[in-house]
N, C-alpha and C positions, 0 to 999 in steps of 0.2 A: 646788411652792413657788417663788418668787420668788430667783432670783440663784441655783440650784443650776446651770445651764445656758447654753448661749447663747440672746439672742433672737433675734429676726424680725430685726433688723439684721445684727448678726453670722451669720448663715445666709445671708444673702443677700450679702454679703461674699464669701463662702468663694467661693459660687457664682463670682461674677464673678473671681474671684484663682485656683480653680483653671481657668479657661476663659484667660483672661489667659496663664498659666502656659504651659500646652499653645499657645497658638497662638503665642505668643511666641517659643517653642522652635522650633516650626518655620518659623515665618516670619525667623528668623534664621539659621539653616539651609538655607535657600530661599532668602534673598540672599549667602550665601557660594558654593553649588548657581551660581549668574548669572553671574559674569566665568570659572568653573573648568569649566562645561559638563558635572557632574558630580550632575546631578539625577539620582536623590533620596538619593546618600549622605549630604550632611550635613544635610539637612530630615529622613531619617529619624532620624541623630544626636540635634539638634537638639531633633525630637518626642521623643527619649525623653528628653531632660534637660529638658526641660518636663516632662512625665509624672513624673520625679522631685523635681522642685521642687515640681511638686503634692503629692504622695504626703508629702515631708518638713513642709508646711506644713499637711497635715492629722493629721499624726501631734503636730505642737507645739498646735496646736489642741487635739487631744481628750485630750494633755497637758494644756493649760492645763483643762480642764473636770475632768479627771477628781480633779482636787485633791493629784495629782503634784508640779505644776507650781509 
């Protein structure tokens, strides 16, 4: 049925917001890593508070869907 779910939009969203996420994190991480000469401690950092930021933003999502929310 209609409206119980996300659609085609909102999925394709996710997509790009959790890829966004992840590289975001590390790519900010990786210019901290630049003047410090300390690659890959904070890109690994970095990657994992992207990875979390993911992780949190699909958990509000399938909150918002599951009728929790």
């Amino acid at each position: 049925m209609a409206g119980e779910g996300p659609e085609l939009g909102d999925l394709l969203s996710m997509g790009v917001t959790l890829a966004l996420c992840v590289a975001a994190g590390f790519g900010l991480g990786w210019l901290v890593d630049l003047p410090f000469g300390t690659f890959p401690v904070f890109a690994l950092v970095g990657l994992l508070l992207g990875v979390g930021a993911a992780a949190l933003y699909v958990y509000k999502l399938f909150e918002r869907y599951s009728g929790k929310g």
